[in-house]
C-alpha positions in Angstrom: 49.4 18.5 22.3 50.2 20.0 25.5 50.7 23.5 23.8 47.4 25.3 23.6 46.9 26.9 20.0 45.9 30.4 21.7 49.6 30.2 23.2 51.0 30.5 19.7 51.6 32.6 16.8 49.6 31.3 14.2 51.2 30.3 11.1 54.9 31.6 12.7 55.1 28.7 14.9 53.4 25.6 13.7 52.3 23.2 16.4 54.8 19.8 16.7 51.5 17.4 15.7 52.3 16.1 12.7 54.7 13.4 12.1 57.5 13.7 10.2 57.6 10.8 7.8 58.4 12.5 4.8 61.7 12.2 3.0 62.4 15.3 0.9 65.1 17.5 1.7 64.8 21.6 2.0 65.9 21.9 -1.5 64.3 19.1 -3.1 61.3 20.7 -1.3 61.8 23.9 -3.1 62.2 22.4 -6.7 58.9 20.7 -6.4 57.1 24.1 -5.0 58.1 25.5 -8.4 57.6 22.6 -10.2 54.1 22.9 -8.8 53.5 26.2 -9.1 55.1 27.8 -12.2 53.6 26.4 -15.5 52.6 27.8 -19.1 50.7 31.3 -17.2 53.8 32.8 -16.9 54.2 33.4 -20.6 50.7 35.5 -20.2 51.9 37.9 -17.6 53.5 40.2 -20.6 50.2 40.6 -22.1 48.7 41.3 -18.3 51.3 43.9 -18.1 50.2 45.5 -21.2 46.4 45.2 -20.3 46.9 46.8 -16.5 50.2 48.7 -16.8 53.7 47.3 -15.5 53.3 49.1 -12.6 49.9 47.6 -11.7 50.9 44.9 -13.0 53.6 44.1 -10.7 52.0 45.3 -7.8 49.2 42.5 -8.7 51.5 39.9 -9.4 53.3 40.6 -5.5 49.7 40.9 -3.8 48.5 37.6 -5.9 51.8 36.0 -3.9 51.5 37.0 -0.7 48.0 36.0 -0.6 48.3 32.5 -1.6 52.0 32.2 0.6 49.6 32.8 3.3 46.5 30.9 2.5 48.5 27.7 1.6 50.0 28.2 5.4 46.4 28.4 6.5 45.7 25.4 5.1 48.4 23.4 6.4 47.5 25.1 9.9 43.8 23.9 9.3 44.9 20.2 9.0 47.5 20.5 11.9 44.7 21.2 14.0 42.3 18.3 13.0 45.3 16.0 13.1 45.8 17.7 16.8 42.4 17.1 17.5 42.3 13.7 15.7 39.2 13.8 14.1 40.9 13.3 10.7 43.9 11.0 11.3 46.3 10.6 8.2 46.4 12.8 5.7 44.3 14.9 5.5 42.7 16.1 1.7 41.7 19.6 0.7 38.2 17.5 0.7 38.4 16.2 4.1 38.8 20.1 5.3 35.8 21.0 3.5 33.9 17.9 4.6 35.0 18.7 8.2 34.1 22.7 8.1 31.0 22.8 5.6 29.3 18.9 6.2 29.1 17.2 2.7 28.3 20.3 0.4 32.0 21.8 1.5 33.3 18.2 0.4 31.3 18.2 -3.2 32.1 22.1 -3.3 36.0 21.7 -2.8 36.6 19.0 -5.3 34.3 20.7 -8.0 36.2 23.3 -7.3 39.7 21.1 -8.1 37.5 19.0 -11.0 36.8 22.2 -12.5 40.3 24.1 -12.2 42.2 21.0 -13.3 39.9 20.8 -17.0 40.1 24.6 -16.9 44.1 24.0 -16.7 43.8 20.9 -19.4 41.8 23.1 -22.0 44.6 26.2 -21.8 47.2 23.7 -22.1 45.1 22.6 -25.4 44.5 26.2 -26.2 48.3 26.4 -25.4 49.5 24.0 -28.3 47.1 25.3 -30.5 48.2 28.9 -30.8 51.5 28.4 -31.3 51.2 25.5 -33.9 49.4 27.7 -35.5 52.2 30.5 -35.9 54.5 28.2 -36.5 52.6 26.4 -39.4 51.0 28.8 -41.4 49.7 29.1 -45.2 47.6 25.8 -44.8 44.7 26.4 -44.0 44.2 25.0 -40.8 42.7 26.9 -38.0 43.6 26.8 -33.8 40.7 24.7 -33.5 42.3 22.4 -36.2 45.5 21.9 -34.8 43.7 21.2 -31.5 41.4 18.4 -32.9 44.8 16.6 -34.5 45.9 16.5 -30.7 43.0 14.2 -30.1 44.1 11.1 -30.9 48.1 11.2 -28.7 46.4 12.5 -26.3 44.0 9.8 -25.8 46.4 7.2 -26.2 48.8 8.7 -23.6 45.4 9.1 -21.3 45.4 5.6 -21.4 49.3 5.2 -20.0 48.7 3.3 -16.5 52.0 4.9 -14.7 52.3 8.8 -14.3 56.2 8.2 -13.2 56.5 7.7 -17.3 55.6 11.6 -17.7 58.1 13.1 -15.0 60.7 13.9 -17.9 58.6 15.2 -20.2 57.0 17.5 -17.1 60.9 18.5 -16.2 61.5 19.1 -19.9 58.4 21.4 -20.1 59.7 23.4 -17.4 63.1 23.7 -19.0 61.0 24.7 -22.6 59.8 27.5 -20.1 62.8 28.9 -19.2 64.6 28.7 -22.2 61.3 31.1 -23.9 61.3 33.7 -20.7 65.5 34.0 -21.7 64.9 34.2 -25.3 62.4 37.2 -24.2 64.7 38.6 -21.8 67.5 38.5 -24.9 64.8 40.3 -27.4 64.1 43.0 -24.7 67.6 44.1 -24.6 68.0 43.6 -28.1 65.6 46.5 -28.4 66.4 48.4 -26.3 69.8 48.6 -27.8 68.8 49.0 -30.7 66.5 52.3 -30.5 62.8 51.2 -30.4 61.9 51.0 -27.2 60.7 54.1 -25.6 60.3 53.8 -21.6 57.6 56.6 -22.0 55.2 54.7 -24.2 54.8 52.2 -21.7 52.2 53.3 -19.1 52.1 52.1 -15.4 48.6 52.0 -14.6 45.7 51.5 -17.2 43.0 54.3 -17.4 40.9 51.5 -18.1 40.0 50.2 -14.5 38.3 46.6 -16.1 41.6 46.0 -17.1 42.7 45.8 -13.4 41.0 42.5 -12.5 42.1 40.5 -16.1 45.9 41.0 -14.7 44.6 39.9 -11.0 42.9 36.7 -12.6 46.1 36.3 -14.9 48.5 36.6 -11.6 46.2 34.0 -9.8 46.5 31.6 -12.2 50.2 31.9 -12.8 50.5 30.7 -9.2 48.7 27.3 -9.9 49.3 24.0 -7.8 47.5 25.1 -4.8 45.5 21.7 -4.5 49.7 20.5 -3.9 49.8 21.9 -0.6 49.4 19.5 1.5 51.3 16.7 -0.1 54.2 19.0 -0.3 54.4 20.1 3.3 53.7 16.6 4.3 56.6 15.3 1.7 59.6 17.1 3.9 61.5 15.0 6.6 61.4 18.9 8.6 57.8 20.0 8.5 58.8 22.5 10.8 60.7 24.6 8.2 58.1 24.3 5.5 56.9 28.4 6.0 60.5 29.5 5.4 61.0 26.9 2.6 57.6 28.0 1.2 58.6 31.5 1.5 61.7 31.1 -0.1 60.3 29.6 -3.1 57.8 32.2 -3.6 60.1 35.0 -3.2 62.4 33.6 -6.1 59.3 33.1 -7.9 57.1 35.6 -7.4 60.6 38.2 -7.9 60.8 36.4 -11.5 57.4 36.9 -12.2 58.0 40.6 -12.3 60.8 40.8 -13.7 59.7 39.0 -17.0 56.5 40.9 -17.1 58.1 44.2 -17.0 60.8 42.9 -19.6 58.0 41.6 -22.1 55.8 44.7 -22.1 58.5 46.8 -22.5 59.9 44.8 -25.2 56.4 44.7 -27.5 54.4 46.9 -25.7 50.4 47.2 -27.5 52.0 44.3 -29.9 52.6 42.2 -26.6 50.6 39.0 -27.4 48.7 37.2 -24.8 51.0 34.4 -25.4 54.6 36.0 -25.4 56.3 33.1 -27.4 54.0 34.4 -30.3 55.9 38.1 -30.6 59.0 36.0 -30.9 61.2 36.2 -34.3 60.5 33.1 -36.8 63.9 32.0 -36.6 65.1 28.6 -36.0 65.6 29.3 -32.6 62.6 30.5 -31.6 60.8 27.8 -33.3 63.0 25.2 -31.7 61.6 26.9 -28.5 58.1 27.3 -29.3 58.1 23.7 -30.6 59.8 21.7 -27.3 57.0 24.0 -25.4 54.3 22.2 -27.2 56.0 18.9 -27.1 56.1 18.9 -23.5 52.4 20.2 -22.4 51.5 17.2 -25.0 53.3 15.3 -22.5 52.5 16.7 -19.2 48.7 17.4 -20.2 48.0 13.4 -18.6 49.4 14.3 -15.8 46.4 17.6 -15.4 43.9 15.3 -16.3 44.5 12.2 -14.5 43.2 13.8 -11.1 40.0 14.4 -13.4 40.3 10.8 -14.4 40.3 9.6 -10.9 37.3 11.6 -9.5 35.8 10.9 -12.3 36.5 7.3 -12.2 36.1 7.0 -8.4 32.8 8.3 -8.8 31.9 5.4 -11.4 32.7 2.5 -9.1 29.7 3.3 -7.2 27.8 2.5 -9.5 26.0 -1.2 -9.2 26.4 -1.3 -13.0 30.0 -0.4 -13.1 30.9 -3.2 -9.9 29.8 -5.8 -11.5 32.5 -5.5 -13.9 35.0 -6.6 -10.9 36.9 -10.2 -10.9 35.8 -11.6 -7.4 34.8 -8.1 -6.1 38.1 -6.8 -5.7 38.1 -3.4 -7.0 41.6 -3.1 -8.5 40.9 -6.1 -10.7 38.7 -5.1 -13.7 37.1 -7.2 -16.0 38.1 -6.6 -19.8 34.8 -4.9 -20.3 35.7 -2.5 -17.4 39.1 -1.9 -18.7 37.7 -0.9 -21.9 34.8 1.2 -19.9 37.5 2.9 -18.2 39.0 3.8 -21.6 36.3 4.6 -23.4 35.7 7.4 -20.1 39.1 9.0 -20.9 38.7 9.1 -24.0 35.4 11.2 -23.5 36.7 13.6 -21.3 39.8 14.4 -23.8 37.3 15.2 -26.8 35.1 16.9 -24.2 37.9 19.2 -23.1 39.3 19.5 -27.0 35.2 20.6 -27.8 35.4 23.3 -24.8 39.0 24.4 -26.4 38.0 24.7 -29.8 35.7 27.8 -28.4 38.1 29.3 -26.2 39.0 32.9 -28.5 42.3 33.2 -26.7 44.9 32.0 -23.8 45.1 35.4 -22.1 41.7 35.8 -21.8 40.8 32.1 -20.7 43.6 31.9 -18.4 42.4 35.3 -16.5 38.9 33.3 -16.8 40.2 30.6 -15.0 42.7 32.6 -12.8 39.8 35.2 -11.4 37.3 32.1 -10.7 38.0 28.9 -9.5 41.6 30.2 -8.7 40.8 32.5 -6.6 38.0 30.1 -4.9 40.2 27.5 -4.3 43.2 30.2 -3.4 41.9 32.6 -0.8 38.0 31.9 -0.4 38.3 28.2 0.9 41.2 28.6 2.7 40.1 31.6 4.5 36.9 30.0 5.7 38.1 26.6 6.9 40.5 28.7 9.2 37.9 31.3 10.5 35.6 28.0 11.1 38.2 25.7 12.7 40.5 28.1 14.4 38.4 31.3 14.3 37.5 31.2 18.6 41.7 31.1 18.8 42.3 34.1 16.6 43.0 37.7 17.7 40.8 40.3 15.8 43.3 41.9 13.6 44.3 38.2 12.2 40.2 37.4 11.5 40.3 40.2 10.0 43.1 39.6 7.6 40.8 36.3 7.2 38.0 38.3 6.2 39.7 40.9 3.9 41.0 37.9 1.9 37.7 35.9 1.7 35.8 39.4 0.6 38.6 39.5 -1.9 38.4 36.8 -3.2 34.8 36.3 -3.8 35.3 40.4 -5.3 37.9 39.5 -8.0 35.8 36.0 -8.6 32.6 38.2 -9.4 34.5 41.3 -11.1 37.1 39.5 -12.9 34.8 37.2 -14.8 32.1 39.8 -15.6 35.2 42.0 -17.3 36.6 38.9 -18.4 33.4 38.1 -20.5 32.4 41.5 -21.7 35.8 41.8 -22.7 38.5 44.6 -21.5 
């Protein structure tokens, strides 16, 4: 690099060090930042509404964007400059960064941190399926945690499917099941609205009831989940230069939607909103076509959140003496029959573990803000902000460390805040 990194705007310009072997387009770039990024937490944000206010609400849902726009460009700049540097050639893993700035702690702290927010995402997926089985099949008896446990089984059989290319349609269908419920809720608003019961003034725009301030943060952070894709998505485009704007485009779109079918679900059900929205719904057909494709396609997708559980998991077995000897001729893709069915027999554990830790969850609101105000916002603004104070912090100008440290103190605030409301309840 003959540009010096105190000779550019940070995160504006990104330095010309990395190649460009990727091969997705602009757009193709943008459909996989939503893919990524929007999932089942969007069907919460009503019920965040209701608990902060729609005003609040929205203004968390903006400031929850922006901060993680910007921390997932810090962490692209972060590996730009140890690829500059060469001291971590190739790509470069949300481990590697926290090997490179903490030693081996900041390696075991980032992928707890990623172990723990990809079971956290498995068990609201679970918690997820559960609730809305359980509206939909009522009068026998069965509880949340029963339909859960009946999961069990598929789940540990498609746990076992080799090839996650097998899932891509059933994650695209998901997505689509997601969309069709935020227009069925969009159709019910204005449905009431026409029809005389909904009543602007009964909906208030800030909660007197400031614990209810950092459940909606937690909710908004988890709602924009997939930050452990960053890197694989910048490094995915053929031009890595325009990955900001693509990025920001994306979000916009998003975060703009986000809003927008918050504000439209409170106002709709106001204190009835539901902290899954899909559950204030009308039992029509319709509705239970919807709520019924939802569940069909997290049953499907819910592999796809485990495997990278599966593989530290796994990758932490083969180190163990007992575990290699179960190798054909010590080559470590070729397992013996006893390691194959070791292998299953470990999948299968973690799926009843994760149904267990389900079964206790008392709701997907307040799990998901759970999830959203710790690990989230670990992974989403603390980590980021310290790798780029610690790499590139002698380079910055004061007003951008301080930026840096505003969002770490932030960060580490709604982590300790939001999970101390979230467990006394709001």
């Amino acid at each position: 690099m003959e540009e010096k990194n105190s000779d550019r705007i940070p995160l504006i310009n990104p330095p010309p060090s990395t190649a460009t072997d990727g091969t997705a387009s602009k757009l193709q770039t943008i459909g996989n930042i939503i893919v990524s990024i929007v999932g089942t937490g969007v069907l919460g944000l009503p019920f965040a509404f209701r608990i902060a206010g729609w005003l609040a609400g929205s203004i968390g849902v903006i400031l929850a964007g922006l901060a993680t726009y910007y921390c997932m460009l810090l962490l692209v700049q972060c590996r730009d400059r140890l690829a500059s540097e060469k001291e971590l050639p190739g790509t470069t893993t949300y481990g590697d960064l926290g090997y490179r700035c903490l030693g081996r702690p900041g390696r075991y702290l980032t992928e707890f941190l990623i172990f723990i927010s990809q079971c956290g995402g498995s068990v609201a997926y679970l918690v997820f399926i559960g609730q809305n089985l359980a509206s939909i099949v009522k009068g026998h008896g069965l509880t949340i945690a029963s339909y859960i446990f009946l999961l069990v089984p598929i789940e540990i059989a498609l746990s076992w499917i080799g090839s996650l290319s097998a899932f891509a349609p059933f994650s695209i269908f998901a997505d689509i099941c997601n969309v069709l419920a935020m227009g069925f809720v969009v159709k019910e608003d204005i449905q009431q609205a026409i029809g005389g019961d909904f009543l602007f003034r009964d909906r208030k725009a800030i909660t007197d009831n400031i614990g209810g301030l950092p459940f909606a943060g937690g909710m908004a952070v988890f709602c924009f989940e997939g930050f452990g894709m960053t890197l694989a998505l910048e490094a995915s485009m053929k031009e890595r230069r325009t990955f900001p704007k693509v990025l920001a485009m994306a979000f916009t779109w998003i975060t703009l939607v986000y809003v927008l079918f918050g504000i439209f679900g409170y106002m709709a059900y106001g204190d009835e909103t539901k902290d899954i929205i899909t559950l204030n719904l009308p039992k029509n057909w319709t509705a239970i076509a919807v709520q019924i494709g939802l569940c069909l396609g997290l049953v499907f997708t819910f592999p796809i959140m485990v495997h990278p559980v599966n593989e530290i998991l796994e990758g932490k077995l083969k180190k163990k003496l007992w575990l290699q000897k179960l190798h054909d001729n010590d080559a470590e893709s070729s397992l013996t029959r006893l390691g194959k069915f070791g292998i299953c027999i470990s999948r299968a554990v973690l799926v009843i573990g994760l149904a267990v830790l389900a079964s206790f969850v008392p709701g997907f609101g307040v799990f998901a803000s759970l999830v959203g105000s710790t690990v989230c916002a670990l992974i989403s603004f603390v980590l980021p902000a310290s790798f780029h104070l610690t790499l590139l912090g002698s380079s910055l100008s004061f007003w951008q460390k301080a930026l840096d440290f505003c969002i770490l103190l932030c960060g580490l605030l709604l982590a300790a805040y939001g999970t101390y409301n979230t467990i006394v309840g709001v």
